[in-house]
C-alpha positions in Angstrom: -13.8 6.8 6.2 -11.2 9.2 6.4 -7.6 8.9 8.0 -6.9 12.0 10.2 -3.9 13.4 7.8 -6.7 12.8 4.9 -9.6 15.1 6.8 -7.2 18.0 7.1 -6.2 17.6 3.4 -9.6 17.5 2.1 -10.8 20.2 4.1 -14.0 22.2 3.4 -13.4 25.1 4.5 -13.9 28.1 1.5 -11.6 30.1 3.3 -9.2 27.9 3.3 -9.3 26.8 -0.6 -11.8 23.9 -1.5 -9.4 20.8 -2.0 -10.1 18.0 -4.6 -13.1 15.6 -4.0 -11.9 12.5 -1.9 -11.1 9.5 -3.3 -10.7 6.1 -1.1 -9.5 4.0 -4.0 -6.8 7.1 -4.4 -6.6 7.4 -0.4 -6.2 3.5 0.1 -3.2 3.3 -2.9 -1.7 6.0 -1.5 -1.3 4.0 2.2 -0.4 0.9 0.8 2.6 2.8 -1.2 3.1 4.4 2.4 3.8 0.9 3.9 6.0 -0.5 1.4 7.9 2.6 1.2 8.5 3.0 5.1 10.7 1.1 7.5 9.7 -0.5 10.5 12.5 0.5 13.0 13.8 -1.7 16.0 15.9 0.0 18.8 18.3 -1.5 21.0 18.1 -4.8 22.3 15.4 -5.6 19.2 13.0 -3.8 21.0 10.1 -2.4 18.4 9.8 0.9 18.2 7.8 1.4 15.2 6.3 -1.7 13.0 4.7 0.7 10.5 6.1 -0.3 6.7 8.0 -2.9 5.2 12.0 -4.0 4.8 13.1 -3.1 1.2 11.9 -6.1 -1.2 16.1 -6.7 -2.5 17.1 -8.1 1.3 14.6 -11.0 1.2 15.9 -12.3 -2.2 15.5 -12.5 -5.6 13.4 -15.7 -6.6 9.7 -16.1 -6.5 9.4 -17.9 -3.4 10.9 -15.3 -1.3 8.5 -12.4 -3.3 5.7 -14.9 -2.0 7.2 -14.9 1.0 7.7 -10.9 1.3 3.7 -9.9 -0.6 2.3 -12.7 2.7 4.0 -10.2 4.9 3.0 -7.0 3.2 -1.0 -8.7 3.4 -0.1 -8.6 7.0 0.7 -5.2 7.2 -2.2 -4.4 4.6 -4.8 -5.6 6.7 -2.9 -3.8 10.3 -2.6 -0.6 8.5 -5.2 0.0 6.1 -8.6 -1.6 7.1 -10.5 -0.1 4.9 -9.3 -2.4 2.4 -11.3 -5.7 2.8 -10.5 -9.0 1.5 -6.7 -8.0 0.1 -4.8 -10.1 -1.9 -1.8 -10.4 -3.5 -1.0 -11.0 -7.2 2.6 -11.4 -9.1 1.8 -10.5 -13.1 5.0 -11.4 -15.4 5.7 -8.0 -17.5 8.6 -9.8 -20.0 10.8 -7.0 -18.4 14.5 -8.3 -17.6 14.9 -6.2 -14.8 11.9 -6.2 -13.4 10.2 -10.1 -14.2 7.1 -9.4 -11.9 5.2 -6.3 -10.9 2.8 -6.5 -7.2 -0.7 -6.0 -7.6 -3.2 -5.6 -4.9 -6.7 -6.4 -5.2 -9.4 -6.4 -2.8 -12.7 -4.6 -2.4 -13.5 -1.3 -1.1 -17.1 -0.6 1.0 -18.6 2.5 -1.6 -22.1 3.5 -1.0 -23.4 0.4 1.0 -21.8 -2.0 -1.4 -18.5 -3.6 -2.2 -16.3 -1.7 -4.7 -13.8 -3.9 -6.3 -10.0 -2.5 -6.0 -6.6 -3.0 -7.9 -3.8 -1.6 -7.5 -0.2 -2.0 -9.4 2.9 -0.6 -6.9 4.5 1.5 -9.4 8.4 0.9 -9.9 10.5 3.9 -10.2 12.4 3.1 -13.8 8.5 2.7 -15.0 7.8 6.2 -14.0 9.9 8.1 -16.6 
């Protein structure tokens, strides 16, 4: 299953320029990097106005138990936003890195041609990307 914003990206029309095969493990990382990269917003008088995303990781602390406490609210929002991810779960590997003690992994399983597809999926930090 495609999101809407995914079916016009992977469009099939020749006229238009064929686009890349879809990929739902690719599709399915990409929204979960969506929802910890967004904000949910609140307007005046608390009143929600969009609940889509996550607060940044460094305002609920630095210590495991609030990490455990932020990856049980981003499984929340996993399973809201991105259903086609079944059975998620989240996972805290060490990486011996000072700066960064723990890298987020996501795991669940995907539903690829009639069967369960096991998924993972490490949320890329920004210094690890040069």
């Amino acid at each position: 299953m495609q999101f809407l914003m995914e079916r016009l990206v992977n469009r099939t029309d020749t006229g238009l320029g064929l686009a890349p095969p879809f990929d739902l493990a690719q599709a399915v990382a990409a929204q979960i990097q969506r929802i910890v990269e967004c904000r949910p917003f609140r307007g005046a008088n608390d009143a929600r106005v969009c609940d889509f995303g996550m607060p940044p990781i460094v305002d609920s602390g630095i210590g495991m138990p609030d990490h455990q406490v932020y990856g049980s609210h981003l499984i929340e929002a996993i399973v809201r936003f991105e259903p086609r991810l079944l059975a998620p779960r989240l996972e805290w590997v060490t990486t011996g890195k000072a700066l960064r003690p723990y890298a987020m992994v996501v795991h669940g399983n995907l539903w690829q041609n009639n069967e369960p597809a096991p998924f993972r999926f490490e949320m890329p930090c920004p210094g690890d990307m040069a």
